[in-house]
Structures are given as C-alpha cells and as structure tokens.
Short mmCIF file of the C-alpha atoms (twelve columns), coordinates in Angstrom:
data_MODEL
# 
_entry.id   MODEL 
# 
loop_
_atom_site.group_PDB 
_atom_site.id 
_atom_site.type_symbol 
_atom_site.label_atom_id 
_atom_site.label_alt_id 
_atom_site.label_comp_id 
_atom_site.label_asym_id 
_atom_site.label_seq_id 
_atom_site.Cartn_x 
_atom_site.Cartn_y 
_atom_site.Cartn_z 
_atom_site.pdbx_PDB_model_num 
ATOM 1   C CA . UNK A 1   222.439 6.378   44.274 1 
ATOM 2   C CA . UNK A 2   219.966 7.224   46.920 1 
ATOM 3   C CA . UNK A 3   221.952 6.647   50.294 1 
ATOM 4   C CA . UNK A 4   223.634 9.856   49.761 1 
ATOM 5   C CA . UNK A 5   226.899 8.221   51.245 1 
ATOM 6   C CA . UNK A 6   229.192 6.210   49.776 1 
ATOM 7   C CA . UNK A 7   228.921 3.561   52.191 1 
ATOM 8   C CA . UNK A 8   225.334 3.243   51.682 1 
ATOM 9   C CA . UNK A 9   224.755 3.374   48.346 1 
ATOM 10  C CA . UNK A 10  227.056 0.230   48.379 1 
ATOM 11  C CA . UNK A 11  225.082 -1.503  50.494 1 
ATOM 12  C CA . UNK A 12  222.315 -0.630  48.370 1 
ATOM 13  C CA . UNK A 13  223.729 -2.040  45.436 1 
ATOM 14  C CA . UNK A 14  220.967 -5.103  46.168 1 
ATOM 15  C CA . UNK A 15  217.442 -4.229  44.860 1 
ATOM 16  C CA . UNK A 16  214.596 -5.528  46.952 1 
ATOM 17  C CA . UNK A 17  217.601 -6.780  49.798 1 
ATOM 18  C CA . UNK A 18  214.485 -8.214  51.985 1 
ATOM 19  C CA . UNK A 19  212.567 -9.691  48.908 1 
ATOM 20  C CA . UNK A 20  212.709 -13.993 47.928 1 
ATOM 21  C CA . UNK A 21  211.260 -13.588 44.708 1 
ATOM 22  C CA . UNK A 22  212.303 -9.563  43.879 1 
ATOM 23  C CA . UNK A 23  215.854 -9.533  45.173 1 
ATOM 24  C CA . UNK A 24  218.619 -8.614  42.350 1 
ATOM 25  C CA . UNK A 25  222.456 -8.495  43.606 1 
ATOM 26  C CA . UNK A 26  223.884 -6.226  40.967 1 
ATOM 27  C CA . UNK A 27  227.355 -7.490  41.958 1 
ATOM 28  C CA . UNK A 28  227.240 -10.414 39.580 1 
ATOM 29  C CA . UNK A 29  230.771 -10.405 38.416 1 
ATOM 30  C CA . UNK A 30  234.139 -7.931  38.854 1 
ATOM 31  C CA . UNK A 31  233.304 -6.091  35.795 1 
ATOM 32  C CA . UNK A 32  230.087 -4.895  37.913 1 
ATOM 33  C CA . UNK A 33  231.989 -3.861  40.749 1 
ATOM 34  C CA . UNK A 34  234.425 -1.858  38.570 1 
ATOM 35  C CA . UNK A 35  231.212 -0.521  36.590 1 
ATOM 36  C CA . UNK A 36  229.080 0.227   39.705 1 
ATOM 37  C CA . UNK A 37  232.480 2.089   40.886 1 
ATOM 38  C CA . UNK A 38  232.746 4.026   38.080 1 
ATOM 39  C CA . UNK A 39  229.409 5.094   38.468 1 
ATOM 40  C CA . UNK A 40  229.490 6.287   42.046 1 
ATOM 41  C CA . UNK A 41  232.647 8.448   41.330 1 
ATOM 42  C CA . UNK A 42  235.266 6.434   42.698 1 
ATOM 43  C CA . UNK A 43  237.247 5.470   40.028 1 
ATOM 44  C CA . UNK A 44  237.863 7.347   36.746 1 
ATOM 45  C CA . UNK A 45  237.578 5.880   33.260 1 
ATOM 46  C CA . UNK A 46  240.945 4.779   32.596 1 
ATOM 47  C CA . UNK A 47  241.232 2.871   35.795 1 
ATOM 48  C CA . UNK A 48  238.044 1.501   34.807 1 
ATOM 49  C CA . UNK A 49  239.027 0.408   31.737 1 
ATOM 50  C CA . UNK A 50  242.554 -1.233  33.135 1 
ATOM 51  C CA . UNK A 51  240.817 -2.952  35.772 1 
ATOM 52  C CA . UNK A 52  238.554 -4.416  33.324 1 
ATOM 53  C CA . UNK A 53  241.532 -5.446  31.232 1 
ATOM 54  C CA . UNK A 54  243.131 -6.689  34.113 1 
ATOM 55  C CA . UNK A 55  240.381 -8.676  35.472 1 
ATOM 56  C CA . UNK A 56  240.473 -10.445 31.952 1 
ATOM 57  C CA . UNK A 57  243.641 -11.935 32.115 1 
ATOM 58  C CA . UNK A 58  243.572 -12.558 35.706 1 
ATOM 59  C CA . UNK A 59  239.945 -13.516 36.408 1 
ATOM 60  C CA . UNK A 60  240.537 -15.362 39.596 1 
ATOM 61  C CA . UNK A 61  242.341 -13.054 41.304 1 
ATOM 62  C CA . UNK A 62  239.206 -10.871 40.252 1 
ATOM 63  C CA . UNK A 63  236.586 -13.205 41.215 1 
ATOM 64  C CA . UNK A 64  238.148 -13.166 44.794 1 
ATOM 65  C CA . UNK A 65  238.538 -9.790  44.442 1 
ATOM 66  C CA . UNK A 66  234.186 -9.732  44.490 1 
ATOM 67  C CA . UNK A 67  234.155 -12.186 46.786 1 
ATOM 68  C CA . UNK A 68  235.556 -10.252 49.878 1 
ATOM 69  C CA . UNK A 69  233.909 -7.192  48.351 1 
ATOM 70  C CA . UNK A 70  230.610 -8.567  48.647 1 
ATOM 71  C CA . UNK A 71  231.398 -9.758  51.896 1 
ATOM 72  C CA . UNK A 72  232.625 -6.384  53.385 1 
ATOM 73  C CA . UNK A 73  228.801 -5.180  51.661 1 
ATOM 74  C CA . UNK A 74  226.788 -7.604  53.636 1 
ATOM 75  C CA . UNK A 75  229.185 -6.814  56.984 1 
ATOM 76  C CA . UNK A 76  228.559 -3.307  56.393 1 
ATOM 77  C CA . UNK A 77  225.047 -3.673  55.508 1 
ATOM 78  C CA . UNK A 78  224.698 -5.956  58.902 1 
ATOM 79  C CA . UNK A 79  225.787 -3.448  61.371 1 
ATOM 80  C CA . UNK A 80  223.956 -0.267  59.994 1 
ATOM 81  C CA . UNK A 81  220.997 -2.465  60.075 1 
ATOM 82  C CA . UNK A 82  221.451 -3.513  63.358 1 
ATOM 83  C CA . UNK A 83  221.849 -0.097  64.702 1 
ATOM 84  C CA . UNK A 84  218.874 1.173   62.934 1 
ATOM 85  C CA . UNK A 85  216.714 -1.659  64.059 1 
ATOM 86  C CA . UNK A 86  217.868 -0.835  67.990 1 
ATOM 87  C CA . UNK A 87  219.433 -4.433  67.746 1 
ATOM 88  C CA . UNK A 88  223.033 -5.305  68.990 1 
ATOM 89  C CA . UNK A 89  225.749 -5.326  66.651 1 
ATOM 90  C CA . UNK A 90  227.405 -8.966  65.919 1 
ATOM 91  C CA . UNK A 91  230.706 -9.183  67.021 1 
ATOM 92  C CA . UNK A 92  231.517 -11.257 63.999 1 
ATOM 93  C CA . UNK A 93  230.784 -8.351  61.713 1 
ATOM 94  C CA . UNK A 94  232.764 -6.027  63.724 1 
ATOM 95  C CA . UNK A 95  235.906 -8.743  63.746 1 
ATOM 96  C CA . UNK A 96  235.233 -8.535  59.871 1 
ATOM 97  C CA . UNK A 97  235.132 -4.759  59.698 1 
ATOM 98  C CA . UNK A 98  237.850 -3.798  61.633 1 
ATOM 99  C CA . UNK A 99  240.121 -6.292  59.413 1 
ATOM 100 C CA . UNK A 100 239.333 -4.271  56.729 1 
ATOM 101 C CA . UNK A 101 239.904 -0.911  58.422 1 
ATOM 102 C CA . UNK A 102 242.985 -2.767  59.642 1 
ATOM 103 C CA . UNK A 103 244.277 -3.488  56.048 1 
ATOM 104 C CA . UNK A 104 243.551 -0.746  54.139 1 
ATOM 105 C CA . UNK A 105 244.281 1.986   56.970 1 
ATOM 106 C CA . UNK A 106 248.329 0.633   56.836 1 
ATOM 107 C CA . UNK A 107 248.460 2.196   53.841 1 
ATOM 108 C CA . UNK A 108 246.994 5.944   54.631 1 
ATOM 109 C CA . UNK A 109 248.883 9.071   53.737 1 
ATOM 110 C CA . UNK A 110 248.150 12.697  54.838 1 
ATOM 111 C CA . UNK A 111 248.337 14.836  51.944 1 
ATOM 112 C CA . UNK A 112 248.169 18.576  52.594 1 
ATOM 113 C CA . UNK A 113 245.777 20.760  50.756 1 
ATOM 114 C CA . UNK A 114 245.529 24.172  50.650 1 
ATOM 115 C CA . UNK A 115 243.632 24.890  53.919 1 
ATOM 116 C CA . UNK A 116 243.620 21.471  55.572 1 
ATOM 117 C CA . UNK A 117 244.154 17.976  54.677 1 
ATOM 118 C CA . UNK A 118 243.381 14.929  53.152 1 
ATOM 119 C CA . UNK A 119 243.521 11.359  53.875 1 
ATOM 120 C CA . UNK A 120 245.262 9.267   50.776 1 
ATOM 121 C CA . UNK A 121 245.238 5.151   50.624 1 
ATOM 122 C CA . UNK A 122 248.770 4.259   48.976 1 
ATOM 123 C CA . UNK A 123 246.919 1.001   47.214 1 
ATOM 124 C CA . UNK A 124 247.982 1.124   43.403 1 
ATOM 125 C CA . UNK A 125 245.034 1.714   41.073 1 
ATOM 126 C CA . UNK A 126 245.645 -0.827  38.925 1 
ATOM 127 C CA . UNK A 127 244.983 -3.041  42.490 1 
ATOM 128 C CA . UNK A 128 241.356 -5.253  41.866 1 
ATOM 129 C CA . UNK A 129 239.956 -3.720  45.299 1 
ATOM 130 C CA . UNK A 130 241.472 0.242   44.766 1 
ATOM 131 C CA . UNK A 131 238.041 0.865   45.131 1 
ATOM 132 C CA . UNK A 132 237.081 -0.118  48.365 1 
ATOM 133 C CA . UNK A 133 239.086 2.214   50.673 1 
ATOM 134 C CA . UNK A 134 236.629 5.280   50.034 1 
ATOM 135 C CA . UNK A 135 234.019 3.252   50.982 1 
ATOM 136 C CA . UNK A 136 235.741 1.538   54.039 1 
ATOM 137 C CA . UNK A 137 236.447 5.363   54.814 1 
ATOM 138 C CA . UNK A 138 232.933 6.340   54.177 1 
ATOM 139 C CA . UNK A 139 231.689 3.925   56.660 1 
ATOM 140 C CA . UNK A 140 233.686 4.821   59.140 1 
ATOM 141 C CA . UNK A 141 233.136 8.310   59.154 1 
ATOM 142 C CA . UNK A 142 229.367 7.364   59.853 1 
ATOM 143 C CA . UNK A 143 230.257 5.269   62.119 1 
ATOM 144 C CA . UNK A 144 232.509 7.129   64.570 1 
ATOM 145 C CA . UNK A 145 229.878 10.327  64.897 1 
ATOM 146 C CA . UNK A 146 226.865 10.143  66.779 1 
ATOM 147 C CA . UNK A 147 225.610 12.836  64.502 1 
ATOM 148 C CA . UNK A 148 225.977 10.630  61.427 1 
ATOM 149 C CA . UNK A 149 224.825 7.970   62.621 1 
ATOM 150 C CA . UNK A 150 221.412 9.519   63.906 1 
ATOM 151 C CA . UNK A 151 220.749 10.048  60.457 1 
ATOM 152 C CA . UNK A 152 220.991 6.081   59.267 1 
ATOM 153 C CA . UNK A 153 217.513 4.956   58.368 1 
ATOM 154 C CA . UNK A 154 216.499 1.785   56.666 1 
ATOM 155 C CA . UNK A 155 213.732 2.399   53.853 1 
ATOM 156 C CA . UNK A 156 209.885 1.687   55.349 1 
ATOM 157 C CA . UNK A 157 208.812 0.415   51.832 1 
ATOM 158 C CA . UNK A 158 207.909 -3.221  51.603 1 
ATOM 159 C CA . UNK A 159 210.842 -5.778  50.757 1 
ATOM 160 C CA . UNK A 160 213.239 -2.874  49.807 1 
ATOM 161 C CA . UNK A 161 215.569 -2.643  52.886 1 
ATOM 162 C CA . UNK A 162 217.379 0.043   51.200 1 
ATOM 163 C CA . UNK A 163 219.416 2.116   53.692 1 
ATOM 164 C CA . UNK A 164 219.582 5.951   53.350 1 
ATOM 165 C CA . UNK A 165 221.400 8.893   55.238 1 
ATOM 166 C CA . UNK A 166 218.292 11.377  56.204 1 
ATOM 167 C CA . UNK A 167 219.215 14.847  55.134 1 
ATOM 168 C CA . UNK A 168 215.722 16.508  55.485 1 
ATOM 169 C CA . UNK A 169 215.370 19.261  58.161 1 
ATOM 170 C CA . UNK A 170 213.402 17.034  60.750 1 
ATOM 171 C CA . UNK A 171 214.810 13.603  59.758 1 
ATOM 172 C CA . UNK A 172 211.617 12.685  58.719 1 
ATOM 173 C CA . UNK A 173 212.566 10.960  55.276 1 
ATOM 174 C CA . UNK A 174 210.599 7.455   55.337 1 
ATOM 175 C CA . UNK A 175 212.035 6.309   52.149 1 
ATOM 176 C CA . UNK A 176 215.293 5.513   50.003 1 
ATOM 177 C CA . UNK A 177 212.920 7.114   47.334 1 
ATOM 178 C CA . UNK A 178 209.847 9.176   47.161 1 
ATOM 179 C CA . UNK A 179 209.675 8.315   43.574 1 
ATOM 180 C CA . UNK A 180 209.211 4.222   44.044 1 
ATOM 181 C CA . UNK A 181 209.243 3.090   47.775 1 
ATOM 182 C CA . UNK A 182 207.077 6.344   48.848 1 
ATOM 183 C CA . UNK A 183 205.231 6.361   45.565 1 
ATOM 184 C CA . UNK A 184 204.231 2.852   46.446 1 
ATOM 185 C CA . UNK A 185 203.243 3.318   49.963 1 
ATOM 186 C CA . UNK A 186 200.749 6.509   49.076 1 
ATOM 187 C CA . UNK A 187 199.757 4.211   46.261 1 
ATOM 188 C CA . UNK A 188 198.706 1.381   48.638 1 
ATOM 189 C CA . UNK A 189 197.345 3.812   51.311 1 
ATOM 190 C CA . UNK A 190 194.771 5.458   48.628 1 
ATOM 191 C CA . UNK A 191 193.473 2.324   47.402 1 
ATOM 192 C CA . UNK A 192 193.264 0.755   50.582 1 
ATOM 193 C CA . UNK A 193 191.217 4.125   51.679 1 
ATOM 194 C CA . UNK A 194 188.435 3.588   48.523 1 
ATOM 195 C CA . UNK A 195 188.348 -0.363  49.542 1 
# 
C-alpha cells in the first residue's frame, strides 16, 4: 500500500502494470478482491468472511462482481495516467466512471458526526461490490481538487507504472517505493557509473 490513497493503491493492485513478462494482476478471483479489501481497511473481518461465504454459493454473481471491479481499476488507472502523462483523458473512461459515480452516489447518506459530517453509501455489506464505494469516493476526491491532483505521479522505475500520491515537502518523490523502484534505479545508476 504505497499510493497512500485508496484509489491508488487499487490501481496498484497490478505489479509491474507496464511489464510483458513481470506483470502479476493480484485480482485473480473474488476471494482476492475481498482479501485485498480487507487488507486496505475497507471491510472488517466478518464482512470478509460472509462475502467469502457468499461468493461460494453464488460464484457467478461473484465472478461478475470482479469483472466490473477490475474494469472500474483499469478506468481509474486510465485517467490518472493520462493526466499524469499531460495526455487527454478518453471520453470512454470518463462515460465508464461517471456510471459508477452515478450508481453508487444514489445511494449516499449524510450522517452527522460530532463536529461535521460524513458521507455513508446505503449498499448492504453483505452486497459482492460493498467495497467499491470508498474507493469510487476516494477517486473522486482526487479528482475534483486541483490540489490533489498535483500530487498524482506515476512511479519513474522501469516497467512498474505504479501510481502514488506525493506527500514529500517539494513533491519530489520519484518512486512508488524507495525501497524497490528507487533502490533499483540508484542500483543501476552506480553500476552504470563503474562501467
């Protein structure tokens, strides 16, 4: 979890995205999804577990479930990527994103909190996709603010095409990781130095 947004670090969720021979889509079935959910925070055990049961005694209805997920990723992934490459943004994966704001928004709530307010999707969690409105949210929030959207980079190490939301001082974070991608690069620069 290196795109320190929710949106991004589901876009991420393909290791080596701009690699033939490297590339691994850790999306390979529902249980994954629910798993990789899990993991980022956005579901809790028990739905975990119940979506897991779920998914086994309705696996089509979970298979399409990861179908349009995986989708949504690559839409998602397609217009941050287009934006940080300076290129236009394809109206196709805006028609796709803004069916999915379009769906999932019907079903927003305002919930008040102490101080302010909260935003609440009314989708059941025993629903296959009640995981994909935080990060439909998530993108959207980076989307609709200049100032969030500054900070969108695209990882400069080779094949990895891992996006990443800058959070240094300067916004001069090069890579999703200093530990591999930037590891790498210093790696490559140093021997191609003593060559």
């Amino acid at each position: 979890m290196v795109g320190e947004r929710l949106c991004l670090d589901f876009v991420n969720s393909i290791s080596w995205r701009e690699s033939e021979d490297k590339r691994r889509d850790w999306f390979t079935s529902y249980d994954k999804l629910v798993d990789w959910s899990h993991h980022a925070g956005i579901i809790g055990d028990d739905q975990a577990q119940s979506l897991i049961q779920k998914a086994q005694n309705l696996p089509s209805e979970a298979d399409q479930t990861l179908v349009q997920a995986v989708q949504l990723r690559e839409t998602i992934y397609r217009i941050f990527r287009s934006y940080t490459s300076g290129a236009q943004t394809d109206p196709e994966d805006l028609k796709v994103f803004n069916k999915a704001i379009h769906h999932y928004y019907q079903s927003i709530h305002l919930v008040p909190g102490e101080n302010d307010f909260s935003m609440y999707f009314g989708i059941p969690e025993d629903a296959f996709d009640s995981m994909v409105p935080p990060i439909v949210q998530s993108a959207v929030d980076i989307l609709t603010s200049e100032k969030e959207l500054n900070r969108v980079k695209r990882c400069e190490g080779d094949s990895c095409g891992w996006l990443f939301f800058d959070t240094s001082r300067n916004r001069s974070r090069r890579w999703c990781s200093m530990a591999d991608c930037g590891n790498r690069a210093k790696s490559r620069r140093f021997y191609q130095s003593k060559k």
